[in-house]
LOVOTOR-626724 format. One record per atom (N, C-alpha, C, CB): residue number from 1; atom name; x negated, y, z. Coordinates in pm, whole numbers, padded with zeros to 5 digits. Each point is the difference from the previous one (the first is absolute). Glycine has a CB too. Layout:
// LOVOTOR-626724
[NUM "CA" [X Y Z]]
...
This chain:
// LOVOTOR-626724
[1 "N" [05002 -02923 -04468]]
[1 "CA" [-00120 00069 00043]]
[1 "C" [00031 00100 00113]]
[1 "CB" [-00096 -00027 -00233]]
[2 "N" [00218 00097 00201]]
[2 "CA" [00054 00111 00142]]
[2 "C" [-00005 -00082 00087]]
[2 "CB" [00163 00158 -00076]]
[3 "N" [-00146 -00262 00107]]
[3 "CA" [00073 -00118 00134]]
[3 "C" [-00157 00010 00044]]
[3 "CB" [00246 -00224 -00094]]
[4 "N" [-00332 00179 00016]]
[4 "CA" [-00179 -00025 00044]]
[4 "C" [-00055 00151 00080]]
[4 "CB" [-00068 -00178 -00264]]
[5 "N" [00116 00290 00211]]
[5 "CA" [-00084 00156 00011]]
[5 "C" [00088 00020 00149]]
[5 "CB" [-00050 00138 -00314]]
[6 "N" [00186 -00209 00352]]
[6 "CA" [00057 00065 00114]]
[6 "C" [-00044 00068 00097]]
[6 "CB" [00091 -00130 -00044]]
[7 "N" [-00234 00050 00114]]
[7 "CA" [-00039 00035 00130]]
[7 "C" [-00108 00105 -00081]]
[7 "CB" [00047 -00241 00196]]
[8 "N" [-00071 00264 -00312]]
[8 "CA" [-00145 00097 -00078]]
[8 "C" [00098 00139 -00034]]
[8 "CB" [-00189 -00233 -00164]]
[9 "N" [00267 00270 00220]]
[9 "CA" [00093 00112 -00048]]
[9 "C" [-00105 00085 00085]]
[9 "CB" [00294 -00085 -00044]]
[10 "N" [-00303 00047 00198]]
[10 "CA" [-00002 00117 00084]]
[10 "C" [-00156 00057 -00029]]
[10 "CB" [00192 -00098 00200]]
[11 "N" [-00274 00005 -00218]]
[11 "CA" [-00131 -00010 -00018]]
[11 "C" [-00026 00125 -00159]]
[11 "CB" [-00012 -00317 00139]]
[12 "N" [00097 00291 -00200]]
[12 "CA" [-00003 00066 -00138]]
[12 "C" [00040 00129 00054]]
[12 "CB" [00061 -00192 -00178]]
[13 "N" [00049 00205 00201]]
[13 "CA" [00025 00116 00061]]
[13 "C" [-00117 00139 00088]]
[13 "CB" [00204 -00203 -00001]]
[14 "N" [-00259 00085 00093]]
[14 "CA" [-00065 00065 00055]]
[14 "C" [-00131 00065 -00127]]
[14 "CB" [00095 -00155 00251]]
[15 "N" [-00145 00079 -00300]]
[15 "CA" [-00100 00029 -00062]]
[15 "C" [00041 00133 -00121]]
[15 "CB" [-00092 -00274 00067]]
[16 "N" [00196 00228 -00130]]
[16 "CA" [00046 00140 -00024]]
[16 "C" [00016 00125 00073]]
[16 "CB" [00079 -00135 -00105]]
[17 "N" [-00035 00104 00219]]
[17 "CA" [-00004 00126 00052]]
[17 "C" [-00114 00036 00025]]
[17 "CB" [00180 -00018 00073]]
[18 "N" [-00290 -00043 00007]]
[18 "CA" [-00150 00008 -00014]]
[18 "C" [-00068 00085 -00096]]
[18 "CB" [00022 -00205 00069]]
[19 "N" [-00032 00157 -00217]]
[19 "CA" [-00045 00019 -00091]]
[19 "C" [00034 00159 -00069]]
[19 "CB" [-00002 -00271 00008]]
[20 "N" [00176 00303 00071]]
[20 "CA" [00040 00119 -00092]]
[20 "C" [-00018 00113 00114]]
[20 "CB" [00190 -00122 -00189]]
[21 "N" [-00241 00066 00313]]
[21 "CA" [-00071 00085 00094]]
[21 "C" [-00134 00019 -00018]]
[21 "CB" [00146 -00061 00140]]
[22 "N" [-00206 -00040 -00212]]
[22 "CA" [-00176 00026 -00038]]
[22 "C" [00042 00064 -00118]]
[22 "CB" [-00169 -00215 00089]]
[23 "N" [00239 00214 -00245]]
[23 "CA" [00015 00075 -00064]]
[23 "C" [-00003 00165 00065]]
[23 "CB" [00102 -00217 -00121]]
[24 "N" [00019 00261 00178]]
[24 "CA" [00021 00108 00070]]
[24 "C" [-00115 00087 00068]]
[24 "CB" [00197 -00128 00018]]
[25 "N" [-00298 00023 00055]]
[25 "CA" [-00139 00030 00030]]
[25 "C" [-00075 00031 -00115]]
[25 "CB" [00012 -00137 00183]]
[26 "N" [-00072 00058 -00241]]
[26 "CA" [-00093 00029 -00115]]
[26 "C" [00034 00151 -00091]]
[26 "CB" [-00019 -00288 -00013]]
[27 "N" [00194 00255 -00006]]
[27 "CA" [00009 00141 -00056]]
[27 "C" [-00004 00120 00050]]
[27 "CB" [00092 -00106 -00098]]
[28 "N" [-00064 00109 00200]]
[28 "CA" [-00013 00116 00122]]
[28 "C" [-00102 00057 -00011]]
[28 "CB" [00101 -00095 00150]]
[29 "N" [-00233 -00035 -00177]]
[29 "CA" [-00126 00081 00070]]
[29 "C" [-00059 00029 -00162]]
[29 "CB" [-00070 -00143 00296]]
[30 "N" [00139 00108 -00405]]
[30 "CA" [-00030 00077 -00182]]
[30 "C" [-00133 -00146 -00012]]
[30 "CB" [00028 00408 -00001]]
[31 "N" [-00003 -00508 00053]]
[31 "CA" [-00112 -00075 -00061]]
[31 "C" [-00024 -00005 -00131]]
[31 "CB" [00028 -00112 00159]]
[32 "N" [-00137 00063 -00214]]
[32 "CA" [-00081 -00011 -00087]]
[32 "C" [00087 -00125 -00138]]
[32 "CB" [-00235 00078 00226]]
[33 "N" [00189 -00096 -00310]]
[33 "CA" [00027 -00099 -00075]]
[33 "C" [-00040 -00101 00073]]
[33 "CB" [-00011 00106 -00193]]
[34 "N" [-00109 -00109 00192]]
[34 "CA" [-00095 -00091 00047]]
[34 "C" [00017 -00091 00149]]
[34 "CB" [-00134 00177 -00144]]
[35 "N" [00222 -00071 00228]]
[35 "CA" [00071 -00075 00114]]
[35 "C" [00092 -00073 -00082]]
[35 "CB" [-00016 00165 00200]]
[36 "N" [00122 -00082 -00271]]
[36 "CA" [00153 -00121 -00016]]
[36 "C" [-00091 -00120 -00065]]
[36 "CB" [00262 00182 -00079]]
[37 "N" [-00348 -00187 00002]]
[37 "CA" [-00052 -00107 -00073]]
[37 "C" [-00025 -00090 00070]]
[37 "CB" [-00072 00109 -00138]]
[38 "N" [-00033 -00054 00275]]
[38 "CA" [-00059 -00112 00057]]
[38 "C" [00113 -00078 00100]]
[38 "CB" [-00246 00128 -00021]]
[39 "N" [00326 -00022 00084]]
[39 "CA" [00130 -00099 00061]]
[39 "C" [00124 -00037 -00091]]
[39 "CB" [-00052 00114 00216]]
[40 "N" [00056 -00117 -00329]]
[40 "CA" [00059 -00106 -00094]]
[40 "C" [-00108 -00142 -00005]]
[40 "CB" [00124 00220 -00162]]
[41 "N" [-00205 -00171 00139]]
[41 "CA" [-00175 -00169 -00043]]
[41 "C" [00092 -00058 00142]]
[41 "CB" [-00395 00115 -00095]]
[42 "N" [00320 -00039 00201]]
[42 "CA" [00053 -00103 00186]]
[42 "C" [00114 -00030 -00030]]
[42 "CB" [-00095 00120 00211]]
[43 "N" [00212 -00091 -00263]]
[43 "CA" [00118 -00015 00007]]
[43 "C" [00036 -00174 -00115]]
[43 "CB" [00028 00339 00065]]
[44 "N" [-00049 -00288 -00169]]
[44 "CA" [-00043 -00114 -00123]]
[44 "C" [-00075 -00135 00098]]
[44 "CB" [-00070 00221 -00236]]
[45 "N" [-00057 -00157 00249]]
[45 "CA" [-00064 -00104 00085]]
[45 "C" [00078 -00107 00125]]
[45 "CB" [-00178 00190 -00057]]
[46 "N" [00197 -00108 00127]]
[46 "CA" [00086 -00030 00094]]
[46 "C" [00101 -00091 -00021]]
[46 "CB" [-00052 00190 00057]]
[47 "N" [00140 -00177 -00135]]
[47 "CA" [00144 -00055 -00068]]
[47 "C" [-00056 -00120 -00057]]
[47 "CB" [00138 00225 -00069]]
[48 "N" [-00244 -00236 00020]]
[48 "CA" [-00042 -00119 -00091]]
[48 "C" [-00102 -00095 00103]]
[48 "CB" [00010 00159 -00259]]
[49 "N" [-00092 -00126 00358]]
[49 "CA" [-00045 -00079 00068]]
[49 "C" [00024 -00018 00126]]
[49 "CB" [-00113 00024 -00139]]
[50 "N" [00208 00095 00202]]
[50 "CA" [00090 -00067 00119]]
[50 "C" [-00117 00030 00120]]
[50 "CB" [00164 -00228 -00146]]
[51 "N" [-00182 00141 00255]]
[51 "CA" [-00070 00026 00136]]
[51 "C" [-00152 00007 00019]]
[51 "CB" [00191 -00111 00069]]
[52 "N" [-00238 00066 -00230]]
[52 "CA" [-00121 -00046 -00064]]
[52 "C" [-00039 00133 -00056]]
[52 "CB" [00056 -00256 -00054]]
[53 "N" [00007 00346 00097]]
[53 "CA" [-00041 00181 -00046]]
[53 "C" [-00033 00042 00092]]
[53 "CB" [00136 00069 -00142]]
[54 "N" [-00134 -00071 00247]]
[54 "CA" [00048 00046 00106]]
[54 "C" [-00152 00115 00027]]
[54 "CB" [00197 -00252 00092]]
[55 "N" [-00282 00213 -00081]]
[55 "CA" [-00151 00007 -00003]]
[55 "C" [-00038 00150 -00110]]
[55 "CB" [-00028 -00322 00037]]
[56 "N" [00085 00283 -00182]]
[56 "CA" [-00066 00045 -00050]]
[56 "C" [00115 00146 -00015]]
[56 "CB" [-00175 -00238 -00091]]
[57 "N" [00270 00208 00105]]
[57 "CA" [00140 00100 00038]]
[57 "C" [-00038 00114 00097]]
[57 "CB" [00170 -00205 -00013]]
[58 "N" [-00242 00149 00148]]
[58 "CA" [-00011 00083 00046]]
[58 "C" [-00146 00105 -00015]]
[58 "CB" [00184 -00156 00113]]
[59 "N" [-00240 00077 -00170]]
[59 "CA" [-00166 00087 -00049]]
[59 "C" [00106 00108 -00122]]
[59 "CB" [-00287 -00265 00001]]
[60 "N" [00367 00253 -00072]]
[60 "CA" [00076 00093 -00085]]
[60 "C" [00056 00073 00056]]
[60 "CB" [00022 -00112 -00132]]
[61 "N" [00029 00075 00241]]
[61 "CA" [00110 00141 00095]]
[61 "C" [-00089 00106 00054]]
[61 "CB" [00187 -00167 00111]]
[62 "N" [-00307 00087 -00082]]
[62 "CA" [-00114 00095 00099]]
[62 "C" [-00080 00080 -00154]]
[62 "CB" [-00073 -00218 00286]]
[63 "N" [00073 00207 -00373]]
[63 "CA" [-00051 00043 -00082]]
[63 "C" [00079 00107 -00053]]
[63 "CB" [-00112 -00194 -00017]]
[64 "N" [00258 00191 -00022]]
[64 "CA" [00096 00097 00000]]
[64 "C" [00029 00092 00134]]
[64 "CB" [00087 -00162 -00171]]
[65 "N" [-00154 00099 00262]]
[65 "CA" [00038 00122 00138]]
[65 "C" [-00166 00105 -00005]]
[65 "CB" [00188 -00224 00228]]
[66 "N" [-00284 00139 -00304]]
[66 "CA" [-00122 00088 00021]]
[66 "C" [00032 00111 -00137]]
[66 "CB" [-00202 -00215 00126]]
[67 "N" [00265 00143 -00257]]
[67 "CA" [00017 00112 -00068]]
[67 "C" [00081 00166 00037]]
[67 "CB" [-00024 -00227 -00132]]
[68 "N" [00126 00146 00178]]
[68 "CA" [00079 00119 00105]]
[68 "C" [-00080 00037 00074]]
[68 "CB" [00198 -00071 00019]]
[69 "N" [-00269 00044 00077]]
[69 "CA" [-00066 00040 00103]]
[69 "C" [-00096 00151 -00082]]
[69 "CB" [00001 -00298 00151]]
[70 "N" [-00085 00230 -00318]]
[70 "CA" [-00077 00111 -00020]]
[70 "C" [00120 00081 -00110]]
[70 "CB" [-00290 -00125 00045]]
[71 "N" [00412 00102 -00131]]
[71 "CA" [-00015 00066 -00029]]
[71 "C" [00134 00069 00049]]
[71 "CB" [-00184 -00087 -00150]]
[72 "N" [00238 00086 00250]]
[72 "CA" [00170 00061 00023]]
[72 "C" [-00009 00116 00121]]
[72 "CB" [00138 -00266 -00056]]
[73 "N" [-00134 00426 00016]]
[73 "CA" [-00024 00089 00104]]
[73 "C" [00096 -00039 00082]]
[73 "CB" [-00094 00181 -00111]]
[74 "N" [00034 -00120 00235]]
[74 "CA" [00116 00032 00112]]
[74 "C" [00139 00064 -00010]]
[74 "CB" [-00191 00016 00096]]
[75 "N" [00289 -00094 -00017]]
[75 "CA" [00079 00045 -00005]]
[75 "C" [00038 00087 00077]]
[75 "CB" [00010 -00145 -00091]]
[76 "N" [00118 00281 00109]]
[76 "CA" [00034 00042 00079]]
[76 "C" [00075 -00034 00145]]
[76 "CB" [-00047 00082 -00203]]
[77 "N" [00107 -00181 00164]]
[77 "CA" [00077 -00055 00128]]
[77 "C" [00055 -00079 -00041]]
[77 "CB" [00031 00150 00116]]
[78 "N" [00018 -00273 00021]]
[78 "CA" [00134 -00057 -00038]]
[78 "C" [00099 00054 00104]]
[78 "CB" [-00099 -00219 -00106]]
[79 "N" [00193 00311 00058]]
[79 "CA" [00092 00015 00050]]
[79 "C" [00083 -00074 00045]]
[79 "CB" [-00051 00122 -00088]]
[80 "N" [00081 -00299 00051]]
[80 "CA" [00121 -00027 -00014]]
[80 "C" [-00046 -00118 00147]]
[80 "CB" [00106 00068 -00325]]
[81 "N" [-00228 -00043 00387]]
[81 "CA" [-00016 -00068 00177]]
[81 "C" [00017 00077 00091]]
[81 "CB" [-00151 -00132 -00039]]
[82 "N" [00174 00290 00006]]
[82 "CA" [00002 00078 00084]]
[82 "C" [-00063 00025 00092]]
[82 "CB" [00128 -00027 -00065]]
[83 "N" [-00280 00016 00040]]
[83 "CA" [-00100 00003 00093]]
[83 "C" [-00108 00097 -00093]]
[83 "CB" [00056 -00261 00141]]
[84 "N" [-00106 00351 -00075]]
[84 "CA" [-00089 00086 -00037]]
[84 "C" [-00122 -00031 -00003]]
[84 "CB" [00130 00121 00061]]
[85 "N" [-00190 -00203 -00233]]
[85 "CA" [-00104 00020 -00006]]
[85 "C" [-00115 00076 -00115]]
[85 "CB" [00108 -00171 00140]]
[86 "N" [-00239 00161 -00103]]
[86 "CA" [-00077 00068 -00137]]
[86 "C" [00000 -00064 -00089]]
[86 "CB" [-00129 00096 00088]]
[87 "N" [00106 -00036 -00219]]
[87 "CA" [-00004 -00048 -00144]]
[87 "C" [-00138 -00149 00047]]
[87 "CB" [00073 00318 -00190]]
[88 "N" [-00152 -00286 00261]]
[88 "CA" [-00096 -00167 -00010]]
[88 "C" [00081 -00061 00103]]
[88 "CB" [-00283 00051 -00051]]
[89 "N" [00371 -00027 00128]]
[89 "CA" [00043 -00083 00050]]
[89 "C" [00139 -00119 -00057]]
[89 "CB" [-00127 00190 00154]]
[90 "N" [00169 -00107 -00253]]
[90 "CA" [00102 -00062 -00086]]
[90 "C" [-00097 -00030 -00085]]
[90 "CB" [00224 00109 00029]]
[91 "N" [-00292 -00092 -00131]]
[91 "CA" [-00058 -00095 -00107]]
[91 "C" [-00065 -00091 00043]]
[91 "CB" [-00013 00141 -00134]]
[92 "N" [-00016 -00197 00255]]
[92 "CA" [-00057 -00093 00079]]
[92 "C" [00107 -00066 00026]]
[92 "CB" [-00181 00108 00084]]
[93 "N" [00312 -00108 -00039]]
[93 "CA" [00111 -00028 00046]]
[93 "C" [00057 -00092 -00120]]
[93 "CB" [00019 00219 00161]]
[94 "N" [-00038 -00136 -00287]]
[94 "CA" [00069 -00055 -00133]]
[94 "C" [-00074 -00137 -00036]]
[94 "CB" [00058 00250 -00098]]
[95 "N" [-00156 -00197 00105]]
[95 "CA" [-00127 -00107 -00056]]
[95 "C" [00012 -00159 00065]]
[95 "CB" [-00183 00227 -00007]]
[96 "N" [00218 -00169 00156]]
[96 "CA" [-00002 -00133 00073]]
[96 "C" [00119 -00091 -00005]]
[96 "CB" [-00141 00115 00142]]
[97 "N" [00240 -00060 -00213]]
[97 "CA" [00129 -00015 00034]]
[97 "C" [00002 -00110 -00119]]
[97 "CB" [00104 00251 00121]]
[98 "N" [-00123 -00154 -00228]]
[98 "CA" [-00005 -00076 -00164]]
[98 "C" [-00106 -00101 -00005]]
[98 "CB" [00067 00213 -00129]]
[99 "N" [-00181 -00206 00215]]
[99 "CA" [-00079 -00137 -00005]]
[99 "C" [00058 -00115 00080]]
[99 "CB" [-00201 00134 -00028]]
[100 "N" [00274 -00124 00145]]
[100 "CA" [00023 -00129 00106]]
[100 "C" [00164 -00008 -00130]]
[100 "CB" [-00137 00058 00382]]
[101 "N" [00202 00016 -00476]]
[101 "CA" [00125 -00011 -00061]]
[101 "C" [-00089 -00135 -00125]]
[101 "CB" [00169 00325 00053]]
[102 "N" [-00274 -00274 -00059]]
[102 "CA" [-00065 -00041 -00154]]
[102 "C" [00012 -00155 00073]]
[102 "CB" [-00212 00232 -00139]]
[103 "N" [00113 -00258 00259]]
[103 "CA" [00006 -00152 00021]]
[103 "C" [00122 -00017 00075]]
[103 "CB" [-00250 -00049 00004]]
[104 "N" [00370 00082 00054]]
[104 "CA" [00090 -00095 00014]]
[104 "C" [00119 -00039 -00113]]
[104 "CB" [-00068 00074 00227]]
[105 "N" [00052 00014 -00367]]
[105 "CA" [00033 -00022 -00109]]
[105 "C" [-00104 -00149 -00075]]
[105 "CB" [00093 00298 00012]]
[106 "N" [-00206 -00316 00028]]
[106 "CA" [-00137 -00079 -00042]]
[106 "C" [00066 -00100 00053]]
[106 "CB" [-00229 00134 00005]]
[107 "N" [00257 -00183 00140]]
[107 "CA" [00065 -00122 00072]]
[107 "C" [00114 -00021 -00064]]
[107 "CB" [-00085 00034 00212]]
[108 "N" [00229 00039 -00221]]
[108 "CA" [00092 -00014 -00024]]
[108 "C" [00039 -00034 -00156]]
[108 "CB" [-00001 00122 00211]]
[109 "N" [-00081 -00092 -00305]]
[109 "CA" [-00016 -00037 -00144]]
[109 "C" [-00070 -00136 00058]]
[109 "CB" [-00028 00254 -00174]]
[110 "N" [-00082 -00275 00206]]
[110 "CA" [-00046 -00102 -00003]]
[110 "C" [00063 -00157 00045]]
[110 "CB" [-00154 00195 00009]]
[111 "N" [00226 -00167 00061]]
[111 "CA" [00063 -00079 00086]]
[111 "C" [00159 -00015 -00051]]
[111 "CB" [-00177 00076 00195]]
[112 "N" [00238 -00032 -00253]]
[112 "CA" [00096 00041 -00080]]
[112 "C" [00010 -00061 -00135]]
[112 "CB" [-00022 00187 00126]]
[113 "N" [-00126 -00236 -00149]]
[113 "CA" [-00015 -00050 -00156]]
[113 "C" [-00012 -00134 00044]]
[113 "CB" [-00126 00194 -00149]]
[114 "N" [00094 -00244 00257]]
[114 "CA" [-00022 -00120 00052]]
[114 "C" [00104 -00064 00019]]
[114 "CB" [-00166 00065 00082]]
[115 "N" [00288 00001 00015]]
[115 "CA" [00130 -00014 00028]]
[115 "C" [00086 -00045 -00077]]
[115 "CB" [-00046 00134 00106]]
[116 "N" [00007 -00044 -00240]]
[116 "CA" [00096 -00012 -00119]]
[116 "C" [-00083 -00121 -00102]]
[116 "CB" [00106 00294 00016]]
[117 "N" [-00191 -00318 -00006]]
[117 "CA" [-00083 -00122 -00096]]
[117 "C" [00116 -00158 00110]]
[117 "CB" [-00393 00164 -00063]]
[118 "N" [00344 -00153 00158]]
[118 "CA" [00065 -00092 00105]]
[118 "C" [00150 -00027 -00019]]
[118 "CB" [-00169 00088 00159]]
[119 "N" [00241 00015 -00218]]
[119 "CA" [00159 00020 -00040]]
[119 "C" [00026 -00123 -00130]]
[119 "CB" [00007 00316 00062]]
[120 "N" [-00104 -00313 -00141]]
[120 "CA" [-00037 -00065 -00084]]
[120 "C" [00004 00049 -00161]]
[120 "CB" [00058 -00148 00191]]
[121 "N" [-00055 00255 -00146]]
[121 "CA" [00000 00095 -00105]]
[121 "C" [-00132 -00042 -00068]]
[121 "CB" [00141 00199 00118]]
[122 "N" [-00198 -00198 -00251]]
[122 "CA" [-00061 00042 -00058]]
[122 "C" [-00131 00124 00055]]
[122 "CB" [00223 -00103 -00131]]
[123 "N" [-00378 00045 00111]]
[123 "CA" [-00082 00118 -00033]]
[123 "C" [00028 00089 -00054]]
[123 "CB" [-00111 -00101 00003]]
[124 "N" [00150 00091 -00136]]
[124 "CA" [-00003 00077 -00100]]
[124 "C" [00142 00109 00058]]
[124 "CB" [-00131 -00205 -00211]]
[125 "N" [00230 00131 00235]]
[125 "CA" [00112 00083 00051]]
[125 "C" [00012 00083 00148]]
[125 "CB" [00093 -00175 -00150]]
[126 "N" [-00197 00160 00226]]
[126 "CA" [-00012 00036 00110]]
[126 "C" [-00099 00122 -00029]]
[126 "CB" [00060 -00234 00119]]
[127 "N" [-00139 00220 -00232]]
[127 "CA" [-00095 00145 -00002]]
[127 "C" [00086 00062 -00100]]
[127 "CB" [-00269 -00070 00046]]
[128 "N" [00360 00063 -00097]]
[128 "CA" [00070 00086 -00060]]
[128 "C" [00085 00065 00051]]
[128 "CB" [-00043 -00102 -00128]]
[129 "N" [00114 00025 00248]]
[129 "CA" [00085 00078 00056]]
[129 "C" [-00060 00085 00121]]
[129 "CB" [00167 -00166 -00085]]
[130 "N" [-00267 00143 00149]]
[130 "CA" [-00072 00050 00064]]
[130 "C" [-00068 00177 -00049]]
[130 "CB" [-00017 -00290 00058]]
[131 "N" [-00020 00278 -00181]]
[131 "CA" [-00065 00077 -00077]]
[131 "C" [00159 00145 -00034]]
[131 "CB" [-00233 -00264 -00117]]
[132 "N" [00348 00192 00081]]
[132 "CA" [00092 00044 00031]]
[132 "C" [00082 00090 00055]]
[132 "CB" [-00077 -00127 -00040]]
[133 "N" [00020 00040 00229]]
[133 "CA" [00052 00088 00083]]
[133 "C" [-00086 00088 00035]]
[133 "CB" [00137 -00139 00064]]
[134 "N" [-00291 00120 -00059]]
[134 "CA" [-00063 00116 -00022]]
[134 "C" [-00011 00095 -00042]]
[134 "CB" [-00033 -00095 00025]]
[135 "N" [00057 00087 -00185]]
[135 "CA" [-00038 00120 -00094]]
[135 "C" [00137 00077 00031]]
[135 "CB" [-00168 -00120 -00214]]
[136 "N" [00263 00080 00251]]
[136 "CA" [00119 00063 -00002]]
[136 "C" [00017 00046 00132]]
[136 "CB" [00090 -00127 -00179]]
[137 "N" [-00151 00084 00304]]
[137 "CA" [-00017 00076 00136]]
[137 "C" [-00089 00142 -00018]]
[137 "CB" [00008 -00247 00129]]
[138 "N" [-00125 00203 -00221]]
[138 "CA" [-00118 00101 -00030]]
[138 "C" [00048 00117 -00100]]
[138 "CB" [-00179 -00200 00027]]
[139 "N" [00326 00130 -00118]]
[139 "CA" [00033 00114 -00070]]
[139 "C" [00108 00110 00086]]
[139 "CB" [-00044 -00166 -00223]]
[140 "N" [00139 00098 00307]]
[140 "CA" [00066 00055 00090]]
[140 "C" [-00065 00107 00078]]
[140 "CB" [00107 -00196 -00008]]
[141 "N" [-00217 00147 00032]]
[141 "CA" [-00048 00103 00125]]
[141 "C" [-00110 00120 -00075]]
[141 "CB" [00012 -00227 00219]]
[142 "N" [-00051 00188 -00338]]
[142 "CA" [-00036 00124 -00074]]
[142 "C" [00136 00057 -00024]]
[142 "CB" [-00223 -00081 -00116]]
[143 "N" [00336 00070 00075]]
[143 "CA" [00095 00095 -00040]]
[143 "C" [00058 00059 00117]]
[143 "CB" [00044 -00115 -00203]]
[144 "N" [-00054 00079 00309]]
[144 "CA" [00024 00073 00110]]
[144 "C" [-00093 00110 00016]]
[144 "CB" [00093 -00190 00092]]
[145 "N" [-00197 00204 -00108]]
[145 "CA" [-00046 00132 00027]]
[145 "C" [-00061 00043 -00106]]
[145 "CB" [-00019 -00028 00214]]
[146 "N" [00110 00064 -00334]]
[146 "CA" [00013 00083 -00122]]
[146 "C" [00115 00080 00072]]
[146 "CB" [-00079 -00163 -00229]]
């Protein structure tokens, strides 16, 4: 099965790192239950129906960027671009950042589950490991900013 995943290393990879950078986001900004819930469902979803989400994935990302949008105050800055801006100019900044992160995580899961179905892996084994590298990118990047 390793010999089949060879060329799916980098792809996994990436999505981990992805995922423990949207973790890192979500926690940053103190989301809600109700966010991690709904980007676990997209995530679940995703893993199990592959490019055939794609649609309804992204009506979920835009729905988690409107929750942020009403309920996450402004921030003070981001220091770490070194560019001086106002608190609406960074929570605008964040927002946009974590939504275009939400869908190229949406493509890259999606397309990723396809890749790896094609490997000849197993459905069933492709949303598991998928689900996997997610929850464990998403747990990474919450423990980073504890």
């Amino acid at each position: 099965m390793l010999k089949r995943l060879k060329n799916s290393w980098i792809e996994l990879c990436v999505l981990l790192g992805g995922y423990g950078l949207m973790g890192w986001l979500i926690a940053a900004n103190g989301a809600s239950t109700r966010v991690w819930f709904m980007l676990e469902a997209m995530t679940l979803y995703l893993a199990w129906s592959g490019t055939g989400a794609i649609a309804i994935a992204i009506v979920v990302a835009t729905s988690i960027a409107w929750i942020e949008t009403i309920a996450i105050a402004c921030p003070e800055g981001m220091w770490w671009i070194g560019i001086p801006l106002t608190g609406a100019q960074v929570w605008a900044a964040a927002l946009a950042l974590s939504w275009f992160l939400a869908i190229a995580l949406i493509y890259r899961l999606a397309f990723t589950s396809r890749n790896l179905n094609d490997t000849g892996l197993s459905k069933s084994q492709t949303f598991w490991l998928l689900v996997l590298v997610a929850n464990v990118g998403l747990r990474i990047g919450q423990l980073t900013d504890q």
